[in-house]
KOLBA-663607 format. One line per 4 residues: for each residue x, y, z of N, C-alpha, C. Coordinates in steps of 0.001 Angstrom, whole numbers, plus 500000, padded with zeros to 6 digits. Layout:
BEGIN
X Y Z X Y Z X Y Z | ... .
//
This chain:
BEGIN
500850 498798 500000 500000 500000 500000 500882 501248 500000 | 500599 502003 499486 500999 503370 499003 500706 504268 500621 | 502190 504734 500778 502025 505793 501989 501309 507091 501197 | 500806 508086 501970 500404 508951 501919 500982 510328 502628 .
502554 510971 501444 502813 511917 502226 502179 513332 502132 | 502260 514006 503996 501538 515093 503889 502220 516216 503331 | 501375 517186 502936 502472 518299 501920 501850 519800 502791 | 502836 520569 503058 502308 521679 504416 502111 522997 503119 .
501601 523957 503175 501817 525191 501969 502968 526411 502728 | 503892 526548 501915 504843 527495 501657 504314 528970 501895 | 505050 529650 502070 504745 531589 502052 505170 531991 500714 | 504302 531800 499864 504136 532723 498421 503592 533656 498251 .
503964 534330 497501 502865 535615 497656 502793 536121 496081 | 502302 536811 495767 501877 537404 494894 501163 539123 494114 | 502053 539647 493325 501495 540976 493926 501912 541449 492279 | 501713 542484 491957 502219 543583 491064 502508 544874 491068 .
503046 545734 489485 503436 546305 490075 503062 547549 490423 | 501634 547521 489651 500450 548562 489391 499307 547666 489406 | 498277 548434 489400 496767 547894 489571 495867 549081 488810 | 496339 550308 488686 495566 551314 487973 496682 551457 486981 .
496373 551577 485331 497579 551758 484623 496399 552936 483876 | 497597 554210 483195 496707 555053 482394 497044 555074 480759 | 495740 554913 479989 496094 554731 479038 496215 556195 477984 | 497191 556149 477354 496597 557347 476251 496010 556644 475117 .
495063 557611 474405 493954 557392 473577 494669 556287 472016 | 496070 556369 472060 496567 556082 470866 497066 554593 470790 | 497579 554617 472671 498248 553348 473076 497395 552007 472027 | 498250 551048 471827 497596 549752 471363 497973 548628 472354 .
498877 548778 473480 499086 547860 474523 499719 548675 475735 | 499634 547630 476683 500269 548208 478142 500650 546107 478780 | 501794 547074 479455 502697 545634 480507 502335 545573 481719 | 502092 544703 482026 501967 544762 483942 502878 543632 484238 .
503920 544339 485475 504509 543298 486114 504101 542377 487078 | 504279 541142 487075 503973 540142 488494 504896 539691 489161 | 504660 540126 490692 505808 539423 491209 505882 538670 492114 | 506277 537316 491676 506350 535665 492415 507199 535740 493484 .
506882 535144 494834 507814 535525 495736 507460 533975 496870 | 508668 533233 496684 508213 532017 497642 509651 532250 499042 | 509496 531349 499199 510564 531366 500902 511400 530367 500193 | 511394 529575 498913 512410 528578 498500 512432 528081 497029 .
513266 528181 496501 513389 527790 494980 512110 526858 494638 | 511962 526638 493316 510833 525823 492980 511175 525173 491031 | 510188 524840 490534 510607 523970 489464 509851 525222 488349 | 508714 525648 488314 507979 526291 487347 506997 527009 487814 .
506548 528039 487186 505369 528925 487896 504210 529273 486657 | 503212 529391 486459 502033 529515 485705 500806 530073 486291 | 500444 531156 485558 499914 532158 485646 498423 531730 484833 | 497291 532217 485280 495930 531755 484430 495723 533476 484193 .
495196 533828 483874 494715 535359 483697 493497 535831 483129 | 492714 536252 482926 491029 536393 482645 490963 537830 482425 | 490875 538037 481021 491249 539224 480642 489392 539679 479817 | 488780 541361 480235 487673 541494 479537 487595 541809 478243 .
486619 541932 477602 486316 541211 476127 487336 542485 475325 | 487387 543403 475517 488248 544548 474603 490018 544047 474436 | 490619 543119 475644 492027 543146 475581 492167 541013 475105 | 493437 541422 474887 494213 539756 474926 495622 539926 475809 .
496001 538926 476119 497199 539037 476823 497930 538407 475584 | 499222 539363 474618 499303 538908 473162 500862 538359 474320 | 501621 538347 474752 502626 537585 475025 502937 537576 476493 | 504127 536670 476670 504776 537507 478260 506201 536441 478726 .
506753 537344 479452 508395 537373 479419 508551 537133 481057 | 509638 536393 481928 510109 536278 482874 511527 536291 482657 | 512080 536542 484616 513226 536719 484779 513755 535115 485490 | 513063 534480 484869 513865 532769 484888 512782 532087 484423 .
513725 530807 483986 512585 529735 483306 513493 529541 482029 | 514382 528415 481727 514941 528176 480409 513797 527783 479706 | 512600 527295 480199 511459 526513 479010 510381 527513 479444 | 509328 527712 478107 508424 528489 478831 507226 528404 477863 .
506017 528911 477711 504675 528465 477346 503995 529798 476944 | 503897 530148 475937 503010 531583 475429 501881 531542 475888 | 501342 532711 475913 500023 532973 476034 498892 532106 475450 | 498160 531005 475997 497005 530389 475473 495926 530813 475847 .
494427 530577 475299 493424 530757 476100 492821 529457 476139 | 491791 528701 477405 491078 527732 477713 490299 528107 478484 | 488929 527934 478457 487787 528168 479002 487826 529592 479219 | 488041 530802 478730 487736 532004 479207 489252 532578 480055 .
490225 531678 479785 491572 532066 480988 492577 531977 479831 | 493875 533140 479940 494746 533018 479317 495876 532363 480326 | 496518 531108 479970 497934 530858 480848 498653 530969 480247 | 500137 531127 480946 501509 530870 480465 502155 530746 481674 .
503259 530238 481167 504288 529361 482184 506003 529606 482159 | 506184 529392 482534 507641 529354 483133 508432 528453 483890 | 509508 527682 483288 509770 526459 484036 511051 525702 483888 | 511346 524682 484416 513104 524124 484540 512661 523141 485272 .
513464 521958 484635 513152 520195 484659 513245 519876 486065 | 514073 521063 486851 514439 520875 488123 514154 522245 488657 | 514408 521814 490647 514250 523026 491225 515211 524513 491242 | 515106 524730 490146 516496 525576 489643 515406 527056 489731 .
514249 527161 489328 513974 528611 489698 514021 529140 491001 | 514392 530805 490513 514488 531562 492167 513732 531499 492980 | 513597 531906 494317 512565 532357 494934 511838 533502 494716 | 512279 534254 494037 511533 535241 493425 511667 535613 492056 .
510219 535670 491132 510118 535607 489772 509576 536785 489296 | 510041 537418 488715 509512 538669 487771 508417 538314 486203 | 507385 538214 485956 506378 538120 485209 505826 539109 484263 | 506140 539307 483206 505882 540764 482760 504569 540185 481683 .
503871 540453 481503 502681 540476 480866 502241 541713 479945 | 502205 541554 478463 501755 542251 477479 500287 541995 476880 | 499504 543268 477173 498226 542789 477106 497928 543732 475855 | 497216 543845 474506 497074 544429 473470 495381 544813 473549 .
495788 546377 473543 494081 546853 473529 493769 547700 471793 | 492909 547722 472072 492698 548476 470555 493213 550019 471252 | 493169 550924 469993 493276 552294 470012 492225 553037 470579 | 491896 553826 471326 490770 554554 472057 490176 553875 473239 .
490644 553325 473675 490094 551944 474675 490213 553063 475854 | 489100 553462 476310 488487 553955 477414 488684 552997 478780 | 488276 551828 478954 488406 551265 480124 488667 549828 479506 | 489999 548735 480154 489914 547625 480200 490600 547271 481516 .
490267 545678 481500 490663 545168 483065 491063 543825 482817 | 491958 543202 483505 492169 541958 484047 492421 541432 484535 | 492317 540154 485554 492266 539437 486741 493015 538708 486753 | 494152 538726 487448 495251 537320 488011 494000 536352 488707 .
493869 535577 488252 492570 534425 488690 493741 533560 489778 | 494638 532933 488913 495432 532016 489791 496964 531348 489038 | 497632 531246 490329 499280 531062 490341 499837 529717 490603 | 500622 529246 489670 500738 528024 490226 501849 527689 489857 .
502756 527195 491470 503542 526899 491645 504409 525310 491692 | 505215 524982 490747 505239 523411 490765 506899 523246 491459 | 506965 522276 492365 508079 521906 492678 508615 520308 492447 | 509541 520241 492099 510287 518970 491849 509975 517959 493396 .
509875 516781 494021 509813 516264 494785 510063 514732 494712 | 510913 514451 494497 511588 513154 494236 511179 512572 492824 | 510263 511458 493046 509657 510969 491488 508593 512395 490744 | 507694 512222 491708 506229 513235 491564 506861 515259 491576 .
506173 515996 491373 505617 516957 491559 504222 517666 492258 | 505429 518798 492993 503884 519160 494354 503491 520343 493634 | 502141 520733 493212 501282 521751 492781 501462 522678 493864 | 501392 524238 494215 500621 525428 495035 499831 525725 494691 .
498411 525881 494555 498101 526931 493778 497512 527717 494780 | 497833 529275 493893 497277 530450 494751 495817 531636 493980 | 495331 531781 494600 494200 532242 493691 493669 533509 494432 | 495208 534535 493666 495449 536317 494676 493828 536686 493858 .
493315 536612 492812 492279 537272 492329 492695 539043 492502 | 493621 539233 491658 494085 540203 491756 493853 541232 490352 | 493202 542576 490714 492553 543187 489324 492954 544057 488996 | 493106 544240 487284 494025 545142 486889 493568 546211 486405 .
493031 547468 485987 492312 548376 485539 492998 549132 484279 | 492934 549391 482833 493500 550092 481943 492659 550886 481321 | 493025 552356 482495 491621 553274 482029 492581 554555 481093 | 491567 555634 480689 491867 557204 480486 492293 558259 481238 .
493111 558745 481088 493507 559590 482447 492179 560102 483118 | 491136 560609 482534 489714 561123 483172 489418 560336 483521 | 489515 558802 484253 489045 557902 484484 489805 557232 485726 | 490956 557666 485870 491667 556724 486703 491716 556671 487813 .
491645 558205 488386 491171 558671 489674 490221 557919 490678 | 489464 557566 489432 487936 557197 490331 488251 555306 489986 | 489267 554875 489282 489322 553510 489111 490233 553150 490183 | 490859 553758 490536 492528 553924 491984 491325 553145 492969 .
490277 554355 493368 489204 554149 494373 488295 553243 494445 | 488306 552699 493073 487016 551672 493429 487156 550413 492372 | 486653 549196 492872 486918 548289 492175 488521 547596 492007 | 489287 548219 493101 490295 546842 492776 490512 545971 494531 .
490832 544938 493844 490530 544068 494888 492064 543655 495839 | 491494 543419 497283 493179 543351 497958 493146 541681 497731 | 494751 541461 496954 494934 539942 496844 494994 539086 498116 | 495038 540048 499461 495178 539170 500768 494117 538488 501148 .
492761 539553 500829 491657 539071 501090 490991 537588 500499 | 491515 537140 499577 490789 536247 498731 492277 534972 498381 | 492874 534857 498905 493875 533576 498613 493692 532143 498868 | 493657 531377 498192 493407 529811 498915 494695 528909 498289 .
495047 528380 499279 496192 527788 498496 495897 526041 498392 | 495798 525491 497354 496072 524070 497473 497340 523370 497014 | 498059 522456 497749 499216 521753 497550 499073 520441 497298 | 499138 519996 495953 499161 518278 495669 499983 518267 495293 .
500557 516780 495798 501877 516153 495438 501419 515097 494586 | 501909 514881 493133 501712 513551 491811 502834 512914 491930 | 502830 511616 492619 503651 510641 492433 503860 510194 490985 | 504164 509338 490687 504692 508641 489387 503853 507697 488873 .
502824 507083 490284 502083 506295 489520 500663 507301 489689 | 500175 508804 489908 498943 509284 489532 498798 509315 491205 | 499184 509090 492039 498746 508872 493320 498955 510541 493825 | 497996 511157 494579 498252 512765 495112 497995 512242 496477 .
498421 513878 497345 497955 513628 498207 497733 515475 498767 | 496530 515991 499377 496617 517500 498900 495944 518146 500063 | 496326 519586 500274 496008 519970 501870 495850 521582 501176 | 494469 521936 501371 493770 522964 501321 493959 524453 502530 .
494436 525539 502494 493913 526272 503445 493415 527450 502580 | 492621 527777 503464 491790 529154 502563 491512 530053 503596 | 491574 531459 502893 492156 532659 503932 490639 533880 503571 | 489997 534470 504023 489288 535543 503752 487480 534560 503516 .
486776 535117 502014 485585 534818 501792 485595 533645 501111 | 486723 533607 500991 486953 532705 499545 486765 531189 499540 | 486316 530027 498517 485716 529196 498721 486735 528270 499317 | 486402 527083 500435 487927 526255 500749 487662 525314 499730 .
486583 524850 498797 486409 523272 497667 486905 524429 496172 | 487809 523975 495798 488852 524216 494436 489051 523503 493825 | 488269 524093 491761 488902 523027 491321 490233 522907 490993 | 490973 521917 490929 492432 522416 490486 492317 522452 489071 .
493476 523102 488817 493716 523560 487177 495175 522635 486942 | 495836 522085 487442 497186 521822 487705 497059 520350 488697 | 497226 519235 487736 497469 517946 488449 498789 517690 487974 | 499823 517988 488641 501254 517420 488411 501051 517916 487015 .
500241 519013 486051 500635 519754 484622 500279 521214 484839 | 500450 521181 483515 500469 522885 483602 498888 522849 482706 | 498210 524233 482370 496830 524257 481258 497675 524133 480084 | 499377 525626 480103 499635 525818 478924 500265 524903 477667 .
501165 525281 476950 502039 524320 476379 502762 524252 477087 | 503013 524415 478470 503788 523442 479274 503490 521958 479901 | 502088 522086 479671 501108 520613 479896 501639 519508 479894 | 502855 519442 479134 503871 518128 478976 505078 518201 480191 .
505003 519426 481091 505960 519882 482244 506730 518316 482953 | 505548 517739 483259 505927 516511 484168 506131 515704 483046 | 506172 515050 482149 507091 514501 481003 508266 514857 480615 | 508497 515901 480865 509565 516690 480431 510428 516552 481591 .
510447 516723 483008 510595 516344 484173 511245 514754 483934 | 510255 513751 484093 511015 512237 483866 511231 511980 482984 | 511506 512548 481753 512456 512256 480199 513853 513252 481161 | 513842 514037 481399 515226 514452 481915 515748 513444 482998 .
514598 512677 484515 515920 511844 484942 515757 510920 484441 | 515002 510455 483374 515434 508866 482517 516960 509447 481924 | 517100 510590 481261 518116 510766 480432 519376 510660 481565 | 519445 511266 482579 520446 511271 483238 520685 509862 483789 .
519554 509006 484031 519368 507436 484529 520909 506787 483326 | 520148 507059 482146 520487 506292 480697 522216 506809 480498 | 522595 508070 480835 523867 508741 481146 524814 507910 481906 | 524547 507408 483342 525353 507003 484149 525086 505625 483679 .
523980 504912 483721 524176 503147 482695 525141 503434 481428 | 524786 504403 480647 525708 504058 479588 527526 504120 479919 | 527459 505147 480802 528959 505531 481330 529469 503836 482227 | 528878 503795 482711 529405 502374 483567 529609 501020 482967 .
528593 501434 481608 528785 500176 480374 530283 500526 479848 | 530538 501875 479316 531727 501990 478924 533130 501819 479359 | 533220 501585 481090 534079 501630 481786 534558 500341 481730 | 533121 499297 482032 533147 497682 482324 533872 497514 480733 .
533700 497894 479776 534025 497334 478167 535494 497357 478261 | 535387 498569 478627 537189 499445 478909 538345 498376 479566 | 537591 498154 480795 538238 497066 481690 538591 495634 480885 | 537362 495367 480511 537256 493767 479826 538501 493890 478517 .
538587 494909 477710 539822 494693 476764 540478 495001 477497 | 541412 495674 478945 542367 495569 479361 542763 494407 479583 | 541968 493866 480270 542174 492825 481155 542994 491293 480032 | 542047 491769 478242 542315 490765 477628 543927 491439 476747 .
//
């Protein structure tokens, strides 16, 4: 029988670097930074985002992650990702997000829905996810004043974090806390994958230690060969 280890949630946080951005009438896009902040390195981070009907999130760029996942949309959410076969990302990640509005765009907005954090853990991978519900406003300068004041939401208030760990054979095991109004039953978006084209994350994960497995067998084959014509 399969033990069942418990998995505790980390101090992540999540924040940006504006929440009111002002647009001029001509602009065709604006960036918002995100910034990932854990207490300990991790494997990959992925972002869902829920952007209203006037904008797209057309790309987005981090300050780590050798592999990484463009902007998709699924069910109404744009993700992208950021990631390394191992626990090689920082504890803190810079997220820059390019969102494309048309020309004259009076008011647009969009919502960090949820963050998700994957860490390497022996065979499996442990999920975070955090869900700051954090809102972004891209108004007119005559507009912004009164958007500063109303309608954006504090990410403290609304966070729930869930942590599953995916063993190798599908086996989790996952520990919920939820902070403010917010619901504690979540669906996850992230079983040991990502939504984006990082979805193959945990494949990509055990094709790297098969490869390193297949590295040291092949090296120890070559040594034993080495030996055997000495010897003859």
């Amino acid at each position: 029988m399969m033990s069942i280890i418990p998995v505790f949630a980390s101090e992540t946080s999540v924040d940006v670097d504006s929440r009111a951005i002002k647009l001029q009438k001509s602009d065709k896009s604006f960036k918002v930074e995100v910034y990932v902040s854990s207490n300990e390195k991790f494997a990959g981070v992925e972002l869902g985002i829920k952007c209203s009907d006037n904008i797209s999130l057309e790309c987005s760029s981090a300050t780590a992650g050798s592999m990484s996942a463009s902007p998709r949309k699924a069910d109404g959410i744009y993700w992208t990702s950021f990631f390394e076969s191992s626990n090689k990302m920082p504890a803190n990640v810079t997220v820059t997000l390019q969102f494309k509005c048309p020309e004259n765009t009076d008011y647009a907005s969009a919502v960090i829905e949820q963050v998700n954090i994957l860490t390497r853990d022996g065979a499996g991978v442990v999920t975070e996810k955090l869900l700051p519900n954090i809102k972004i406003v891209a108004v007119t300068s005559k507009e912004i004043a009164e958007s500063e004041n109303n309608g954006v939401s504090n990410a403290d208030d609304k966070i729930i974090t869930t942590n599953k760990k995916i063993t190798a054979d599908g086996a989790d095991s996952s520990e919920n806390t939820g902070k403010g109004s917010a619901n504690s039953t979540v669906k996850a978006a992230s079983s040991g994958t990502m939504q984006t084209g990082a979805d193959n994350y945990y494949d990509i994960s055990i094709y790297a230690g098969l490869a390193s497995l297949s590295a040291i067998i092949l090296c120890v084959y070559i040594k034993s060969r080495n030996k055997t014509n000495n010897d003859i």
